[in-house]
N, CA, C and O atoms as CSV, one atom per row, in Angstrom:
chain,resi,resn,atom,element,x,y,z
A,1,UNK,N,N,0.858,-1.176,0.000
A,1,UNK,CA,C,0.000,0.000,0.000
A,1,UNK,C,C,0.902,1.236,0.000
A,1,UNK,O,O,1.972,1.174,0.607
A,2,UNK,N,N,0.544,2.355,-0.640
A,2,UNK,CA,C,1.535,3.370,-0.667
A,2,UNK,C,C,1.226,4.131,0.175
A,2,UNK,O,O,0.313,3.935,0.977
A,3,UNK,N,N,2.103,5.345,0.115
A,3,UNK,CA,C,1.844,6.624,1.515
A,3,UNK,C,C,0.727,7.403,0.936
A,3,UNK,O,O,0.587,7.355,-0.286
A,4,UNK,N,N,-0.191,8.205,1.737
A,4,UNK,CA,C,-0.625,9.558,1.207
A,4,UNK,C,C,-0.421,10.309,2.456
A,4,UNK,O,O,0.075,10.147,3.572
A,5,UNK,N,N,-1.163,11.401,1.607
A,5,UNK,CA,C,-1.385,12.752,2.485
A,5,UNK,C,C,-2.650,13.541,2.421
A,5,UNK,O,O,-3.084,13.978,1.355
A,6,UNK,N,N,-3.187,13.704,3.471
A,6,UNK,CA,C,-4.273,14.508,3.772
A,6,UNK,C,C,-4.145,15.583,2.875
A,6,UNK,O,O,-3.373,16.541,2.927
A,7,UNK,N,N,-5.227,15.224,1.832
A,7,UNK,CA,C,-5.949,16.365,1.050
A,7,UNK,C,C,-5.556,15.968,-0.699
A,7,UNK,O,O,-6.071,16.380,-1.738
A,8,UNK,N,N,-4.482,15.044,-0.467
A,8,UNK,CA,C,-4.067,14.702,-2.038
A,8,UNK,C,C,-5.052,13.282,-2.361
A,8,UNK,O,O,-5.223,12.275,-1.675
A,9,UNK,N,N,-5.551,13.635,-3.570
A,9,UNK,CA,C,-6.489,12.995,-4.096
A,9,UNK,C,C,-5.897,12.080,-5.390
A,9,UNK,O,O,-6.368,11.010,-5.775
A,10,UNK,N,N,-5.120,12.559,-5.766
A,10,UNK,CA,C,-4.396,11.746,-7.087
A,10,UNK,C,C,-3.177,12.621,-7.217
A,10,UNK,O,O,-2.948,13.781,-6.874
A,11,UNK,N,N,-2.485,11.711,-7.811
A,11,UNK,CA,C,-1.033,12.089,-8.279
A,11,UNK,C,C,-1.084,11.426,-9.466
A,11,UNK,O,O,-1.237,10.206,-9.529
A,12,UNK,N,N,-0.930,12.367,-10.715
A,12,UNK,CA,C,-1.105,11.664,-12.290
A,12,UNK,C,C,0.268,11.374,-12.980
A,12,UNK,O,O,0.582,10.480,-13.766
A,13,UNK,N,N,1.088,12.546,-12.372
A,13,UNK,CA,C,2.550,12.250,-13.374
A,13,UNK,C,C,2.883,13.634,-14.718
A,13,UNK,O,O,2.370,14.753,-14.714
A,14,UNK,N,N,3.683,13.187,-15.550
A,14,UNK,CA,C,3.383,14.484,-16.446
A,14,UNK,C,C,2.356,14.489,-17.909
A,14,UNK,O,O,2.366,15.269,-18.861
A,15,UNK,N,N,1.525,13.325,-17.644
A,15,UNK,CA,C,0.588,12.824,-18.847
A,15,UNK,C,C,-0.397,14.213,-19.439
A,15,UNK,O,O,-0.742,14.564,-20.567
A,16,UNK,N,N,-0.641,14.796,-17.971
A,16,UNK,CA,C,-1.471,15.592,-18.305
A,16,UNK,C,C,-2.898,15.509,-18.304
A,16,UNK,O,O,-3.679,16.034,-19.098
A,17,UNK,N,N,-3.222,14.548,-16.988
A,17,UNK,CA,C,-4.170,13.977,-16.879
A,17,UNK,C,C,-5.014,14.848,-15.724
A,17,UNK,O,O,-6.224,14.875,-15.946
A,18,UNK,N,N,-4.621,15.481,-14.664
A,18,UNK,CA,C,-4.351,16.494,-13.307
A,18,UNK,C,C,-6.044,16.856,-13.521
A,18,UNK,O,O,-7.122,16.398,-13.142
A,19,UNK,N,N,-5.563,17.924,-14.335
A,19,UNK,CA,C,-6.757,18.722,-14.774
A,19,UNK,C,C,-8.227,18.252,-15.064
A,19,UNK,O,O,-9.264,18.862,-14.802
A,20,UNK,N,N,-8.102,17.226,-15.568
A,20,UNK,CA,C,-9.074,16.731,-16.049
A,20,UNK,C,C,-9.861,16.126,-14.837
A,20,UNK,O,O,-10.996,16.539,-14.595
A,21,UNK,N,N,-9.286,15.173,-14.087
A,21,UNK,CA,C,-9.609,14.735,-12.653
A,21,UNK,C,C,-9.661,15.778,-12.115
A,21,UNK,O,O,-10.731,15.602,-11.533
A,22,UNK,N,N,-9.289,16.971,-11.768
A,22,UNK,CA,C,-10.078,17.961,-10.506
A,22,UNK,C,C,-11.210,18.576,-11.295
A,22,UNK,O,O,-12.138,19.028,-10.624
A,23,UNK,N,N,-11.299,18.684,-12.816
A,23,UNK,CA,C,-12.826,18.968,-13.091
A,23,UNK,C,C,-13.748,18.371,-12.808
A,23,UNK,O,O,-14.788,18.885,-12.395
A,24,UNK,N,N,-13.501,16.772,-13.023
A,24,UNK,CA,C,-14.156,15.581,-12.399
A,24,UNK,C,C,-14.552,15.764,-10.883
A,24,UNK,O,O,-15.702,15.674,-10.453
A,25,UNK,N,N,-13.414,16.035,-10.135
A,25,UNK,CA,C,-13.814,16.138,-8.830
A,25,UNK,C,C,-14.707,17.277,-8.316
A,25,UNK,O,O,-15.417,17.193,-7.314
A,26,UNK,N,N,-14.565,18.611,-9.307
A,26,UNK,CA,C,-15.373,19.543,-9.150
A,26,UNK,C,C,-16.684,19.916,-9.264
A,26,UNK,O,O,-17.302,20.787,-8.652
A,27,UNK,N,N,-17.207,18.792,-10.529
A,27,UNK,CA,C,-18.265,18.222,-10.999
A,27,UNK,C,C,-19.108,17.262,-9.658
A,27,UNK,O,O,-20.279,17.495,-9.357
A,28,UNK,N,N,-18.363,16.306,-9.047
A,28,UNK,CA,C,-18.918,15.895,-8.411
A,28,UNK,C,C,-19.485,16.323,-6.860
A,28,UNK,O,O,-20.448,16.029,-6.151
A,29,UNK,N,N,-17.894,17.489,-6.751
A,29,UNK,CA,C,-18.708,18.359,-5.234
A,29,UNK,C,C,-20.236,19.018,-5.666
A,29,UNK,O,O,-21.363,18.965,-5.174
A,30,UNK,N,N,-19.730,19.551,-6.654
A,30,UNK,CA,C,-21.292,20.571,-7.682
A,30,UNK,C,C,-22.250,19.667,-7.212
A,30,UNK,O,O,-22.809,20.208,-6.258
A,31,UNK,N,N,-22.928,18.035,-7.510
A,31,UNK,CA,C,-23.367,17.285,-7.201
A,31,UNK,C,C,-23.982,16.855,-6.206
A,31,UNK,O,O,-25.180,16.587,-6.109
A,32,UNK,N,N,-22.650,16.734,-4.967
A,32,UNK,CA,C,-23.066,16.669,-3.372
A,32,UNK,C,C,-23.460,17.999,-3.092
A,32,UNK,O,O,-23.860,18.214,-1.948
A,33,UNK,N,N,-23.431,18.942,-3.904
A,33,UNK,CA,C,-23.625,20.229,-3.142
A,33,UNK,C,C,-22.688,20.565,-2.026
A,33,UNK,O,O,-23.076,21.193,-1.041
A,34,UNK,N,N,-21.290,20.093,-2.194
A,34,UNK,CA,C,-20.400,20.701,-1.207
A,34,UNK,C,C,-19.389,21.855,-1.462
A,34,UNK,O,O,-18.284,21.346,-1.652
A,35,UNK,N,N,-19.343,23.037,-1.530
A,35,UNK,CA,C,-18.578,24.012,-1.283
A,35,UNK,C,C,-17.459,24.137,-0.699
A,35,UNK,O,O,-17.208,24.535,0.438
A,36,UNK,N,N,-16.273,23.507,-2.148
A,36,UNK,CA,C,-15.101,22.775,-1.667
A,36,UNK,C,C,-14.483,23.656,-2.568
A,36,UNK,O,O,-15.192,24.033,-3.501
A,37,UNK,N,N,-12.883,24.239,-2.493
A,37,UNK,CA,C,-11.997,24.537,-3.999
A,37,UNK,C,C,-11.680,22.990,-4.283
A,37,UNK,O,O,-11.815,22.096,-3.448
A,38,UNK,N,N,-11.145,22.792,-5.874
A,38,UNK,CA,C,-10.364,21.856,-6.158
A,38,UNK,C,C,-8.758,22.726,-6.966
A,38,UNK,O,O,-8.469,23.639,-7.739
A,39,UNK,N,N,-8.269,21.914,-6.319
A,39,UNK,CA,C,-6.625,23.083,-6.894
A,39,UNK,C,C,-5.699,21.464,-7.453
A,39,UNK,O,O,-5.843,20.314,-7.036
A,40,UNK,N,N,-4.546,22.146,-8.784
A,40,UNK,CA,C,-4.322,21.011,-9.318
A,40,UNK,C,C,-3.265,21.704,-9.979
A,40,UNK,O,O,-3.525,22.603,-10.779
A,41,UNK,N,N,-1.832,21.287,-9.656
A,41,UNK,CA,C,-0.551,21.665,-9.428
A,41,UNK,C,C,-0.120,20.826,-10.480
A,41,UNK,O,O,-0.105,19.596,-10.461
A,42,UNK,N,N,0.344,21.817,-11.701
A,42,UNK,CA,C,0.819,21.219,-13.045
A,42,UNK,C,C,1.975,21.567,-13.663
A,42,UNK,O,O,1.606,22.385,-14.505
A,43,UNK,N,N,3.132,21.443,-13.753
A,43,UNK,CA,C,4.602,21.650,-14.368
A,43,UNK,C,C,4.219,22.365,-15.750
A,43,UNK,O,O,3.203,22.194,-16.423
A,44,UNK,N,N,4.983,22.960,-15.918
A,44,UNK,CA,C,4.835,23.871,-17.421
A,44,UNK,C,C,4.806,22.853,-18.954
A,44,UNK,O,O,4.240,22.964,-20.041
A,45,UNK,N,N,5.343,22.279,-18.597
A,45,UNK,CA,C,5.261,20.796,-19.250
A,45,UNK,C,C,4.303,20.049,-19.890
A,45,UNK,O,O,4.063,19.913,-21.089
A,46,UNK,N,N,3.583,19.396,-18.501
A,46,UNK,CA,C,2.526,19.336,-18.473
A,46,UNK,C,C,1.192,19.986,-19.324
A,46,UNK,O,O,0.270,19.387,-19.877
A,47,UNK,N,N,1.428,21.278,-19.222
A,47,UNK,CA,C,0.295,21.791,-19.777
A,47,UNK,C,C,0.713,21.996,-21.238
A,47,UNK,O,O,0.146,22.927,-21.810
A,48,UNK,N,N,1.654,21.250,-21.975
A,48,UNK,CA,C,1.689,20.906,-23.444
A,48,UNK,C,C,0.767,20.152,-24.043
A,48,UNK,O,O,0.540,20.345,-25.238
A,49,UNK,N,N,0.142,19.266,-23.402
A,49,UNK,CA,C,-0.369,18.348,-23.414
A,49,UNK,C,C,-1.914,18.418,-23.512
A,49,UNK,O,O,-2.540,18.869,-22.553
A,50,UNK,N,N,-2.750,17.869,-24.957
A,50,UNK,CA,C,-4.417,18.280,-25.150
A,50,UNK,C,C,-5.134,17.717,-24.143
A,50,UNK,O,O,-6.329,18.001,-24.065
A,51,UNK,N,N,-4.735,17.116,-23.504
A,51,UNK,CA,C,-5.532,16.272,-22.322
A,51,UNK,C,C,-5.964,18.072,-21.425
A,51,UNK,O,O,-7.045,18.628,-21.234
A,52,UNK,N,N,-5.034,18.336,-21.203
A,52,UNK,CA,C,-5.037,20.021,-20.606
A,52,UNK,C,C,-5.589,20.676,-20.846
A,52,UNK,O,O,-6.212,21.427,-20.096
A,53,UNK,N,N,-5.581,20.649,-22.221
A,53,UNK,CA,C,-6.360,21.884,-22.674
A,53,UNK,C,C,-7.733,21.942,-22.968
A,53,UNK,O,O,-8.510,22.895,-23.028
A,54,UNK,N,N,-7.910,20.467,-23.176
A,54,UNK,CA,C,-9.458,20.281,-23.576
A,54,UNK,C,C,-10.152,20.330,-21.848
A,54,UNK,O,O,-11.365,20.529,-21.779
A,55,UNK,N,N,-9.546,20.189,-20.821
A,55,UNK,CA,C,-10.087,20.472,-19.564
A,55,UNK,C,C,-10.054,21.911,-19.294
A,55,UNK,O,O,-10.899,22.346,-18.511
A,56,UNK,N,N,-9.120,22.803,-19.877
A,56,UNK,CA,C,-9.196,24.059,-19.303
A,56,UNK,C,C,-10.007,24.609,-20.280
A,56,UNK,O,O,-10.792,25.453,-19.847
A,57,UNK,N,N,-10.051,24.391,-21.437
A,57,UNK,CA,C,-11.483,25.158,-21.936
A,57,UNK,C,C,-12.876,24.683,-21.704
A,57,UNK,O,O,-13.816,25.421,-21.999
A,58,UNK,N,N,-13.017,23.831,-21.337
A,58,UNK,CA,C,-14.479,23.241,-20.877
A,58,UNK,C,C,-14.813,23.340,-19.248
A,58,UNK,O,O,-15.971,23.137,-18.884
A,59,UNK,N,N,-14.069,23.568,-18.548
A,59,UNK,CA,C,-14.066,23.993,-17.145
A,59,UNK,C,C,-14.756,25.425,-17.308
A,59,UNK,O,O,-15.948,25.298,-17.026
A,60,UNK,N,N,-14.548,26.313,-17.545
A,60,UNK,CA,C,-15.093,27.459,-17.490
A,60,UNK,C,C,-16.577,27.576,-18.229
A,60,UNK,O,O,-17.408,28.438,-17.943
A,61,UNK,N,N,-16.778,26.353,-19.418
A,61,UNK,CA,C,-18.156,26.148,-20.386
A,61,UNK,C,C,-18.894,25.368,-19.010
A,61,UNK,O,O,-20.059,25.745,-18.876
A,62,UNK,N,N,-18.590,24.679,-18.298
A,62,UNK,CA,C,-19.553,24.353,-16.565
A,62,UNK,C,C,-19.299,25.062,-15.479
A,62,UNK,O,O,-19.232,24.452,-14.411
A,63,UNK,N,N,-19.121,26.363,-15.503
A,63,UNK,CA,C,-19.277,27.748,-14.562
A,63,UNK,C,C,-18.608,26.844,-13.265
A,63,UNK,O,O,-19.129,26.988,-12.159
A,64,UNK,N,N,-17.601,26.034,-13.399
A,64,UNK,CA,C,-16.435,25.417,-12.179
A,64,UNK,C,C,-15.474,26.251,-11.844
A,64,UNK,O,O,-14.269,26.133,-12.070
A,65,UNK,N,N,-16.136,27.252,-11.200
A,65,UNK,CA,C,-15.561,28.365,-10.571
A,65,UNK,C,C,-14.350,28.212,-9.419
A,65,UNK,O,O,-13.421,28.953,-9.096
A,66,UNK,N,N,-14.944,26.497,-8.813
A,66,UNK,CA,C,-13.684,26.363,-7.991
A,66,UNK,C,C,-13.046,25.619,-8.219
A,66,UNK,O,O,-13.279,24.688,-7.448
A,67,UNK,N,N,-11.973,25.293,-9.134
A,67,UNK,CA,C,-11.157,24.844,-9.531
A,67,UNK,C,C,-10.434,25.552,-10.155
A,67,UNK,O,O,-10.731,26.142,-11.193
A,68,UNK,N,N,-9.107,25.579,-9.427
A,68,UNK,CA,C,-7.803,26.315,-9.187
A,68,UNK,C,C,-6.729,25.759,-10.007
A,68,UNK,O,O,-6.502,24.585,-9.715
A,69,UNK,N,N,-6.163,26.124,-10.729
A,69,UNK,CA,C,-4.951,25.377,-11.558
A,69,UNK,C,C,-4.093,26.343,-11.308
A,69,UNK,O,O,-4.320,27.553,-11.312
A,70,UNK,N,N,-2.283,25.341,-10.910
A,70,UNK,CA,C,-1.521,26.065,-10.416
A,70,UNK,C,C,-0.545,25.587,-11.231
A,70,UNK,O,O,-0.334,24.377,-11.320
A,71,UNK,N,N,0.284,26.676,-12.039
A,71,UNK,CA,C,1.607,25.435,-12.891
A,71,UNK,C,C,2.857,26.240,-12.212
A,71,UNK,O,O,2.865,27.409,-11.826
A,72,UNK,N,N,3.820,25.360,-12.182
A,72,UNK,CA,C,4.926,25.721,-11.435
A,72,UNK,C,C,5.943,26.309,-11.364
A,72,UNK,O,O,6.764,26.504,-10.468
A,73,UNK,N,N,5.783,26.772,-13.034
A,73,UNK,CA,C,7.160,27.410,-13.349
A,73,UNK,C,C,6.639,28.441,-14.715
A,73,UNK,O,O,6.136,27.921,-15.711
A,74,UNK,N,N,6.799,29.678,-14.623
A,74,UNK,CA,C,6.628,30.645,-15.692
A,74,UNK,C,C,7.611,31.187,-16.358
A,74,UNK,O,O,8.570,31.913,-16.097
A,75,UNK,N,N,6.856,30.328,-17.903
A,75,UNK,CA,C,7.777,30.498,-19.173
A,75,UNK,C,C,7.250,30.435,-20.680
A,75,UNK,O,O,6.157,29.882,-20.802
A,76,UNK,N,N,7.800,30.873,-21.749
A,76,UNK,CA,C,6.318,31.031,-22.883
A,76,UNK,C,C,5.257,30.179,-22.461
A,76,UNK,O,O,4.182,30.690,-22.148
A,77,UNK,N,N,5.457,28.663,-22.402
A,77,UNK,CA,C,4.097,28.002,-22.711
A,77,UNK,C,C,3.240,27.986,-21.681
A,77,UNK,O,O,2.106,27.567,-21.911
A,78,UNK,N,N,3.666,28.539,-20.010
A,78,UNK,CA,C,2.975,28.950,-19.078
A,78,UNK,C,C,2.175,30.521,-19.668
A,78,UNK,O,O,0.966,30.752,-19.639
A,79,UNK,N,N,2.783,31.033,-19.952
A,79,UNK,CA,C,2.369,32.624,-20.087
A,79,UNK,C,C,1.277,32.322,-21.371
A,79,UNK,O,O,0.277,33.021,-21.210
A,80,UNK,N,N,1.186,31.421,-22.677
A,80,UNK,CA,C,0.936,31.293,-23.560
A,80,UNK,C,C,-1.049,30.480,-23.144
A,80,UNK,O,O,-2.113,30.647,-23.742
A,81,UNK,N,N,-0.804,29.899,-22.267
A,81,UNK,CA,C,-1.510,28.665,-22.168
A,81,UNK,C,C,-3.030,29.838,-20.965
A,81,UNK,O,O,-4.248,29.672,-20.905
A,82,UNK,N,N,-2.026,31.002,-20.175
A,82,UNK,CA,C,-2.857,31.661,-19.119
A,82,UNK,C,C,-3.855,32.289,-20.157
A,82,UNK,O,O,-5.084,32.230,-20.139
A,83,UNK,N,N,-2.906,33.000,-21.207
A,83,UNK,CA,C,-3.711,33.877,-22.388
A,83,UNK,C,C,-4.767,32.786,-23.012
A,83,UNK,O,O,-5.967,33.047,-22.935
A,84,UNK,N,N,-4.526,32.109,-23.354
A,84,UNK,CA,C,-5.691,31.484,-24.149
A,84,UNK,C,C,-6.551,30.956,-22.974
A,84,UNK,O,O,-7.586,30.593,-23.533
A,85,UNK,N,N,-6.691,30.701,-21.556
A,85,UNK,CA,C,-7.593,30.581,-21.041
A,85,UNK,C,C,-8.509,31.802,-21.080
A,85,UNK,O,O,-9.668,31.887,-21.487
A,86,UNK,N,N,-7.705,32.722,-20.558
A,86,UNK,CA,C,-8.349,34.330,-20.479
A,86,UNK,C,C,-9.515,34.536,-21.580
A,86,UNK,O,O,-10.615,35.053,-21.388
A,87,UNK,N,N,-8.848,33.847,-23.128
A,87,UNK,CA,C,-9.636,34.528,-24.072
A,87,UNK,C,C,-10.746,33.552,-23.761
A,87,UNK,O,O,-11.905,33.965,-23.729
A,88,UNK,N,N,-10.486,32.382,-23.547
A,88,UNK,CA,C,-11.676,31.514,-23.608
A,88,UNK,C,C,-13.120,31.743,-23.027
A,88,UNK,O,O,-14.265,31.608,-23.456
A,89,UNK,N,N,-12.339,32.287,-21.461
A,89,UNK,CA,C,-13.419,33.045,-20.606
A,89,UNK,C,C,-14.348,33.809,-21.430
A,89,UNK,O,O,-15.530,33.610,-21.712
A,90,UNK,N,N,-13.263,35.028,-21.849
A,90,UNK,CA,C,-13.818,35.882,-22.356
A,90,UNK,C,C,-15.301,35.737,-23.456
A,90,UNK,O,O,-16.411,36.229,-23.256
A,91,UNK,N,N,-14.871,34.941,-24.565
A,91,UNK,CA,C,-15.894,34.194,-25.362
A,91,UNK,C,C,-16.921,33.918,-24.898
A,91,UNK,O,O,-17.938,34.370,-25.424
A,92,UNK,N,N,-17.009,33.036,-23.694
A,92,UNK,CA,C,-18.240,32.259,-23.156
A,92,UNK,C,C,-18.900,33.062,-22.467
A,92,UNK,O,O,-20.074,32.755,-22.265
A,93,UNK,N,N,-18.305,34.534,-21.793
A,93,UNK,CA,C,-18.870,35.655,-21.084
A,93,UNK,C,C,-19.940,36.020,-22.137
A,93,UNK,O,O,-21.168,36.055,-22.045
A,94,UNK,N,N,-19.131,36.275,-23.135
A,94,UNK,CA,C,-20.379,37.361,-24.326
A,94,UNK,C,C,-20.981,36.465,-25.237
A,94,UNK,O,O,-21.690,36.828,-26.176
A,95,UNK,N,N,-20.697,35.282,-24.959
A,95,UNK,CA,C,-21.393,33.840,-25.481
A,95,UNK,C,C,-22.889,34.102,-25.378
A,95,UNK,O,O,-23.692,33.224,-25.694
C-alpha cells in the first residue's frame, strides 16, 4: 500500500491527466452540493499536453468556478496557455 497525504487525491505524473480529474472532482462536489476549492498543481510541461487543454477550456463552459490550476514554473508556454484561457473566458462571457 503506498503513503498519502491529507488532502491529495491523485497524483497523475506528467501525462497531463491532473486537470481533467479535478474537473471531475469539481463536478462531483457541484453534485453533493459541497462548497469545496479543487486546486491542481501542473509543471509547465505538463500543460503541453491536449488532455489540458481540452479540460481548461471546458471547465469554465460548466461555470467550475472552484477549480484552481496552479503550474509551477513561468515560461512562454505557461504565459501562452494563461492567455488562451483568459480569451476563452472571455468568449463564453459574451457567449
Amino acid at each position: 500500500m503506498g503513503a498519502s497525504l491529507p488532502g491529495i487525491e491523485a497524483s497523475t505524473g506528467s501525462l497531463g491527466q491532473g486537470l481533467s480529474i479535478a474537473q471531475g472532482m469539481a463536478l462531483g462536489l457541484r453534485l453533493d452540493k459541497i462548497d469545496s476549492m479543487v486546486y491542481c498543481v501542473m509543471g509547465d510541461g505538463e500543460i503541453q499536453e491536449g488532455q489540458v487543454w481540452e479540460a481548461a477550456m471546458s471547465i469554465p463552459m460548466h461555470k467550475l468556478d472552484h477549480v484552481c490550476a496552479i503550474v509551477g514554473s513561468v515560461s512562454r508556454t505557461t504565459l501562452a496557455f494563461r492567455a488562451a484561457c483568459r480569451n476563452r473566458e472571455s468568449s463564453i462571457e459574451r457567449g
